[in-house]
C-alpha positions as CSV (number, residue, x, y, z in Angstrom):
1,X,102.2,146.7,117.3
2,X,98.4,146.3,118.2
3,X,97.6,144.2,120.9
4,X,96.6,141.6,118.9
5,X,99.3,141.0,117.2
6,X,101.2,140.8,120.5
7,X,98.9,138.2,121.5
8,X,99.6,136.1,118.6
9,X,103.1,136.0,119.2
10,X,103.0,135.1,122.8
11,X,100.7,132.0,122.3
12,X,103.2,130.6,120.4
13,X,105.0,129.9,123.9
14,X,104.2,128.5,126.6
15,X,103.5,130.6,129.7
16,X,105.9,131.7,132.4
17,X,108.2,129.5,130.4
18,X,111.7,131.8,130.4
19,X,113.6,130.1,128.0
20,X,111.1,131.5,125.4
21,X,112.3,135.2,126.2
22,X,114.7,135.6,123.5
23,X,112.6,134.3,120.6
24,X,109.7,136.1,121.5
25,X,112.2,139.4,121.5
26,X,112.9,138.4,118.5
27,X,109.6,138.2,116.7
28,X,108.4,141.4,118.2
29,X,111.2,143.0,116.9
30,X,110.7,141.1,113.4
31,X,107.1,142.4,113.3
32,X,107.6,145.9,115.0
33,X,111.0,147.0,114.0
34,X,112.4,147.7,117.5
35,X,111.1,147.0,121.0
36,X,108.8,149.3,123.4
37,X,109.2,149.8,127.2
38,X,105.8,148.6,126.7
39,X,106.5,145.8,125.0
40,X,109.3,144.7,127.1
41,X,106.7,144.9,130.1
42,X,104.0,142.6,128.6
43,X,106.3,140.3,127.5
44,X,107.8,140.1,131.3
45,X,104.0,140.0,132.7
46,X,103.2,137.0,130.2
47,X,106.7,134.8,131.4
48,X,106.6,136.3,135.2
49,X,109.8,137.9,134.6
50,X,109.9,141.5,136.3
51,X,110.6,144.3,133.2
52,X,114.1,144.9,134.1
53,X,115.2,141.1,133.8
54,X,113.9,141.5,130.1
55,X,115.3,144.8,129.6
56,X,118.5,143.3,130.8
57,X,118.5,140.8,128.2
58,X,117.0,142.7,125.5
59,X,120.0,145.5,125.8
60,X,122.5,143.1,126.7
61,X,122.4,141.5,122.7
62,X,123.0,144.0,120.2
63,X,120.9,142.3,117.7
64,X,117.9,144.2,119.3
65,X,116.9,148.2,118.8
66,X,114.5,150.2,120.6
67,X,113.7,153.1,118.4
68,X,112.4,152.4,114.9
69,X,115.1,152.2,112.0
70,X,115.3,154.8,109.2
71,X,115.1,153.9,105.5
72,X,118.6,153.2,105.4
73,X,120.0,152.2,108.3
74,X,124.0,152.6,108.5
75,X,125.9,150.5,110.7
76,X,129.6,151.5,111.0
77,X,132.0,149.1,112.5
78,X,134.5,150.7,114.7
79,X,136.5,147.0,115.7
80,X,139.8,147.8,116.2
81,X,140.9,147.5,112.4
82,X,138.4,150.1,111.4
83,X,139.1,152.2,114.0
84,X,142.8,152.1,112.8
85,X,141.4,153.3,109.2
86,X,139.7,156.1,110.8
87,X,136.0,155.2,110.8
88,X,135.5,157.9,113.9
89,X,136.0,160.5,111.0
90,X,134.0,158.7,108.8
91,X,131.4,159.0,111.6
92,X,131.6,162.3,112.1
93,X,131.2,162.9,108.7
94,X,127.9,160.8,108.1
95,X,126.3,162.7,111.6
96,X,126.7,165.8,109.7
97,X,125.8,164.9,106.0
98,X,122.6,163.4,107.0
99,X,122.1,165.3,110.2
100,X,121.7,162.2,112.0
101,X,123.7,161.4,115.4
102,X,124.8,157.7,116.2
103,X,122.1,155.8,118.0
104,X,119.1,158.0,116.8
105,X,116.9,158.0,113.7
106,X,116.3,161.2,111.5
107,X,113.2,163.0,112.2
108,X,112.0,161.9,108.5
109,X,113.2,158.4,109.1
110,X,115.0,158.4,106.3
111,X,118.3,157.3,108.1
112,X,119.5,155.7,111.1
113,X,122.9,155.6,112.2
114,X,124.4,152.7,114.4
115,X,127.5,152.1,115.8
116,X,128.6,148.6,115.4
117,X,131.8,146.7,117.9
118,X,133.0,144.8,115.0
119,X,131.4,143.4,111.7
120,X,133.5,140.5,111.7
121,X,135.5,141.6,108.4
122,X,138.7,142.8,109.6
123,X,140.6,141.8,106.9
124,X,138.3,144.3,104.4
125,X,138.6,147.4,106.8
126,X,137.2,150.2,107.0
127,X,133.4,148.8,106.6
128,X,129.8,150.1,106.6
129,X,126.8,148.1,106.4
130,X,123.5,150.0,105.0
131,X,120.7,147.5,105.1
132,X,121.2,144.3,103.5
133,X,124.7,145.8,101.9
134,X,128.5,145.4,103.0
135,X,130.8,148.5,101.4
136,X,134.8,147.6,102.5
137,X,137.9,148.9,102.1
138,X,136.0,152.1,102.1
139,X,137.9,155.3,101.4
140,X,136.9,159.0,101.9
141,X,135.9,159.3,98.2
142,X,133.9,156.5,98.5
143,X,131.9,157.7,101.9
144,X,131.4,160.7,99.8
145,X,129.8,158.3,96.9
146,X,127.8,156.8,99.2
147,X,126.4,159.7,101.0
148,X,125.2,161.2,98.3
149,X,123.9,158.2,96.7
150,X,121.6,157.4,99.7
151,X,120.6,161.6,99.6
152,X,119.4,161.3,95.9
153,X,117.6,158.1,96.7
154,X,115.6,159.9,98.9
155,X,114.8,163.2,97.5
């Protein structure tokens, strides 16, 4: 994000005014794709919050990232209900396919891999969500599907 871009987002707000912390975070993130120790620090110099309150926040809501997403990013719930239908092997099986670990973004940025509490569709477990995309009830055949749809797509 160039500085000027930054600057345009924080004059939308007022100065040292905290309660503007979480949309600011926001539309960094919006424009940037994930937030920047750097980033974190200039927005803390421009509300007079010290860094750590900010990274504190910023970690503390899972909506935000702080390394840039692949091409498709994979969330995969592991709630209790998905858990149950065995989603830690489904994990383990998407870290080696794409040679990707949870929490990290492939060195061609093609995939990103993000382990999610709960998706909030217990009911239609197991669950992934890649991008804008729900896949439920999903069964090994269909990981396998899936995989190797998302490895043609980027060839």
């Amino acid at each position: 994000m160039t500085k000027e871009n930054l600057e345009i987002i924080l004059s939308k707000y007022p100065v040292n005014k905290k309660d503007g912390l979480l949309p600011i975070l926001q539309e960094i993130q919006n424009e940037q794709g994930y937030l920047t120790d750097e980033l974190l620090a200039a927005v803390g110099k421009y509300l007079n919050l010290p860094a750590n309150k900010v990274y504190g926040v910023a970690t503390f809501y899972d909506q935000f990232r702080f390394h840039p997403q692949g091409l498709y990013h994979i969330r995969i719930c592991r709630g209790t209900a998905c858990h149950l239908f065995g989603t830690s092997t489904y994990l383990d099986e998407l870290e080696k396919q794409l040679k990707v670990k949870a929490g990290t973004t492939s060195k061609d940025r093609k995939f990103s891999i993000e382990i999610a509490n709960c998706l909030g569709a217990c009911e239609s477990a197991p669950i992934l969500h890649i991008n804008e995309s729900f896949y439920t009830h999903v069964t090994p055949a269909d990981l396998d599907r899936i995989i190797h749809t998302l490895k043609e797509k980027t060839e």
